[in-house]
C-alpha positions as CSV (number, residue, x, y, z in Angstrom):
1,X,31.6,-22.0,-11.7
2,X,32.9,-18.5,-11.3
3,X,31.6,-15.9,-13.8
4,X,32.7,-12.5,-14.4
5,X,29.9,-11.4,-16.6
6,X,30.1,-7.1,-17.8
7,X,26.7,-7.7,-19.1
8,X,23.4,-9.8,-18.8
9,X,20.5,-10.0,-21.4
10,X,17.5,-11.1,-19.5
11,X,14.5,-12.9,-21.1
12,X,11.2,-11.3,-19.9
13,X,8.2,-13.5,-20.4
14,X,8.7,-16.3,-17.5
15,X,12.0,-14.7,-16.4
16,X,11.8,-11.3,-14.8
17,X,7.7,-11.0,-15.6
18,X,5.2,-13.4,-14.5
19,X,2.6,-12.7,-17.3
20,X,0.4,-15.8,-18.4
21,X,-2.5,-14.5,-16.5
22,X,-2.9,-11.4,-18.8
23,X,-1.4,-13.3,-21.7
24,X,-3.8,-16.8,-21.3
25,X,-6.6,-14.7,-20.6
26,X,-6.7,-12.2,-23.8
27,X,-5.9,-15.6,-25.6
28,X,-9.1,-17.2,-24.0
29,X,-11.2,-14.5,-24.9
30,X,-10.4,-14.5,-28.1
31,X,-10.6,-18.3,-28.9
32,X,-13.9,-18.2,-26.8
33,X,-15.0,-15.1,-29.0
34,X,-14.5,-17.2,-31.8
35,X,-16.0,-20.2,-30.9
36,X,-12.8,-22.1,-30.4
37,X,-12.0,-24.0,-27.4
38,X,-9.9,-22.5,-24.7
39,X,-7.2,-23.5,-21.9
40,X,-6.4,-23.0,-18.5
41,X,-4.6,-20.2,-18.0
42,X,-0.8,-22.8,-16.7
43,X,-1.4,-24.0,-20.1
44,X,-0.2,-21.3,-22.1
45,X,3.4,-21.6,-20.0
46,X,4.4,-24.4,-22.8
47,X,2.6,-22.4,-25.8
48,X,4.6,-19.0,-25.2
49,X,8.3,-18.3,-26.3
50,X,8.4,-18.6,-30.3
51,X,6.6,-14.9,-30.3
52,X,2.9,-13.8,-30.8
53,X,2.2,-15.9,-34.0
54,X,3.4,-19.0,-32.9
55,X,1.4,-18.8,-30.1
56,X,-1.9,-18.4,-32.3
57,X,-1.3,-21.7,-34.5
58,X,-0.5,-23.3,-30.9
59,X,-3.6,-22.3,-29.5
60,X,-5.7,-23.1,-32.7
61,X,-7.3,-26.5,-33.6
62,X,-5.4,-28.1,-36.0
63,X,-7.7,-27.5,-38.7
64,X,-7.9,-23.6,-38.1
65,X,-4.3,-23.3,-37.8
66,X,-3.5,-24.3,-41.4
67,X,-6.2,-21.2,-42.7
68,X,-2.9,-18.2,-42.6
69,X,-5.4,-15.5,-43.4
70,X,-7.4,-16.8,-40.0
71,X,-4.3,-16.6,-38.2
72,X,-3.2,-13.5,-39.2
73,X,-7.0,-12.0,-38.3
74,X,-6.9,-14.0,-34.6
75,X,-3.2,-12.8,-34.2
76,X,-4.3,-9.7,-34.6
77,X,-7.1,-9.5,-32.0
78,X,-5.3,-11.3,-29.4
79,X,-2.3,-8.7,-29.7
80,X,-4.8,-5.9,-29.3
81,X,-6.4,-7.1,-26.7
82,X,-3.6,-8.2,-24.9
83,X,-1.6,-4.8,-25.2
84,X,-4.7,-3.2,-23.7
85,X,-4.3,-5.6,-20.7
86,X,-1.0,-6.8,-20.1
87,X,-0.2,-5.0,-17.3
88,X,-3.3,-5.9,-15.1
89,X,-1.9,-8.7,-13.3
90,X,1.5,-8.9,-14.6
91,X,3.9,-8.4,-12.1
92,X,7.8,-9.5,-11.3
93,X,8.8,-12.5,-9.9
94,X,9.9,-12.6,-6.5
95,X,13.2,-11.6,-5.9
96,X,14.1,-10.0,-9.8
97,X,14.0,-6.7,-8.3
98,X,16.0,-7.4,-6.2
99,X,18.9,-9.1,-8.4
100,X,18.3,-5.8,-10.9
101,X,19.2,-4.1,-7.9
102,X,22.5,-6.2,-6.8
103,X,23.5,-6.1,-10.4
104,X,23.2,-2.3,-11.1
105,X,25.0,-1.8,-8.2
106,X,27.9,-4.0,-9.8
107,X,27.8,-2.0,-12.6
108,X,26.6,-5.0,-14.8
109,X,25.3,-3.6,-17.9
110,X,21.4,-5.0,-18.3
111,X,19.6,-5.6,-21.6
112,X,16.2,-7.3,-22.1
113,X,15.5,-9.3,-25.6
114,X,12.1,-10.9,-26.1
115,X,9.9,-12.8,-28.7
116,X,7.1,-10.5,-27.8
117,X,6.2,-7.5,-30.4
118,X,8.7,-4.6,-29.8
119,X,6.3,-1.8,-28.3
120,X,4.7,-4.3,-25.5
121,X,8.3,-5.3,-24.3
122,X,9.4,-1.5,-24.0
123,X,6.2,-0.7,-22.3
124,X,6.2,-3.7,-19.7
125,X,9.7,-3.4,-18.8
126,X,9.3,0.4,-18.5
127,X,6.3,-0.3,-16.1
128,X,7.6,-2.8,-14.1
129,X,11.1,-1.9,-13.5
130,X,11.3,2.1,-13.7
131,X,14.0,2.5,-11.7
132,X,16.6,0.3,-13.3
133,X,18.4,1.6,-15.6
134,X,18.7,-1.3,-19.1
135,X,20.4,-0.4,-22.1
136,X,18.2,-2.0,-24.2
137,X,14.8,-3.9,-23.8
138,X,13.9,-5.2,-27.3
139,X,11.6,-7.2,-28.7
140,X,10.4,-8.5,-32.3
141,X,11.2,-6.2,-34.8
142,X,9.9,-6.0,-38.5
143,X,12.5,-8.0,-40.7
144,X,14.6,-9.4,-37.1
145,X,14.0,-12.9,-36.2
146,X,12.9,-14.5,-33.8
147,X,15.0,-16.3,-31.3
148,X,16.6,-18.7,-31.2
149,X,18.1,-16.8,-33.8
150,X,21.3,-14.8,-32.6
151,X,20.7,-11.6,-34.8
152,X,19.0,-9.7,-32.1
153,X,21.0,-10.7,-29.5
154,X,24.5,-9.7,-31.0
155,X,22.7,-6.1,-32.5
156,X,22.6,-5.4,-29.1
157,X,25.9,-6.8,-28.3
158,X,27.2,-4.8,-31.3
159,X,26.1,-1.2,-29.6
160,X,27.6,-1.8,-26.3
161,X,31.5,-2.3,-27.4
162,X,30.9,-5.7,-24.6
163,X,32.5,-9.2,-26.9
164,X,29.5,-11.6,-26.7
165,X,31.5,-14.2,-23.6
166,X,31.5,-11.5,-21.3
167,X,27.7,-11.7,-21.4
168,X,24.9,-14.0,-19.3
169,X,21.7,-14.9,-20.9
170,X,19.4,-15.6,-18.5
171,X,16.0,-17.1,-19.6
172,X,13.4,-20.0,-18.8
173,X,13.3,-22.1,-21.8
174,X,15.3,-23.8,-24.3
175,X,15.0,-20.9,-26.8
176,X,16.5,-18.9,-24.8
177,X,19.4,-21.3,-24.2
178,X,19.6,-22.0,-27.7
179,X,19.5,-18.0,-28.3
180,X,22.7,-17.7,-25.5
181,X,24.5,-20.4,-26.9
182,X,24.2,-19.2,-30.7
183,X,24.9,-15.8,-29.7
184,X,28.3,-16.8,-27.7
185,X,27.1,-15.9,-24.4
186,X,26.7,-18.4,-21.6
187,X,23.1,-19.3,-20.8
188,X,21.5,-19.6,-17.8
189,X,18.3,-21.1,-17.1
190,X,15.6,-19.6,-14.9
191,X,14.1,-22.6,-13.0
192,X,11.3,-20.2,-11.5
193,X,9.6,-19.7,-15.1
194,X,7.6,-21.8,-17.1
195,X,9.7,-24.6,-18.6
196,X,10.9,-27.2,-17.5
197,X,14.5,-28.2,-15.6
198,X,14.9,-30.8,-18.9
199,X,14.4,-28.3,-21.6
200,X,16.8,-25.9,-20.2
201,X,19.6,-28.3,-19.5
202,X,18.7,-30.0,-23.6
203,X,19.0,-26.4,-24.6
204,X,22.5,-26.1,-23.6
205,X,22.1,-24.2,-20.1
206,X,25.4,-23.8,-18.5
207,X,23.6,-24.2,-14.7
208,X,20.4,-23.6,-13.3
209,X,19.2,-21.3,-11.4
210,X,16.6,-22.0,-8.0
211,X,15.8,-18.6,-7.6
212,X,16.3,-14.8,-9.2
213,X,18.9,-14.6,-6.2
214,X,21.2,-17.4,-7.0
215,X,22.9,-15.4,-10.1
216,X,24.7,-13.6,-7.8
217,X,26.7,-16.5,-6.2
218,X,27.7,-17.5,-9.2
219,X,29.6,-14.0,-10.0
């Protein structure tokens, strides 16, 4: 497979950021704060992806997770506490800078579209990556779903004037292949993240990817 991509929307959660350790552990304290049980930290890497509220009925008992108004009011702390520590150990994966580097060069355009609240993504991607230049890094917006809903995706398609094929989404789980697919891009998957080989191929990925790296052979 050859691709001649003008563009690539990057996932960030799992695909260039490694953040479960600051994500788990605000998510932990919270639970514990409450009186819930917790989880080891790798266990949040199959809870994450559907955005912030999704993540609270996951982490809930069964019973708790039915009560909105106690979801809503755990939502709520864990997203505060979390965007006051979500850049502690949070760092990129080996070999994305890298790849943001190669690409840039190439004059590939770069975007970032996560299920994370808007004003974290901008902040973390910001933080993490200052010198590379993206066009957009976007996440959850009042009134935009979530992916694997296309909407975002294709807003941000929409400003650049680049049709939807000429684009790569590259992400780490089947929502984000789903999200690609939908959108009329070709996805990706990010074998480095936090889902598994299976869910990416069942969500429609086009190939895998080993490593940050092998993108570029496939261009």
């Amino acid at each position: 497979m050859t691709l001649t991509p003008q563009a690539v929307l990057f996932d960030l959660d799992g695909t260039l950021a490694d953040t479960i350790e600051d994500l788990g552990g605000a998510f932990n304290t919270v639970l514990a704060s409450r009186g819930y049980p917790t989880f080891p930290v790798d266990s949040y890497k199959a809870m994450v992806g559907n955005g912030f509220l999704a993540l609270t009925k996951r982490a809930l008992p069964p019973e708790a997770a039915v009560d909105e108004n106690l979801v809503e009011a755990i939502n709520a702390e864990a997203e505060e506490l979390y965007s006051q520590h979500f850049l502690d150990l949070t760092q990129p994966f080996p070999g994305i800078l890298e790849l943001l580097e190669a690409l840039s060069e190439r004059k590939v355009l770069l975007a970032v579209l996560s299920n994370k609240p808007d004003r974290m993504v901008k902040t973390i991607v910001g933080s993490l990556f200052p010198s590379t230049r993206f066009f957009a890094a976007d996440g959850n917006k009042p009134q935009m779903p979530y992916k694997p809903d296309p909407t975002a995706a294709l807003s941000i398609v929409a400003q650049t004037g680049i049709p939807a094929p000429q684009w790569c989404f590259v992400g780490d789980s089947g929502v984000d292949m789903k999200t690609g697919r939908a959108a009329g891009m070709l996805p990706m998957g990010a074998a480095w993240g936090y889902r598994s080989r299976e869910e990416l191929m069942a969500g429609g990925a086009a190939a895998l990817l080993e490593s940050p790296l092998d993108l570029l052979a496939f261009l």
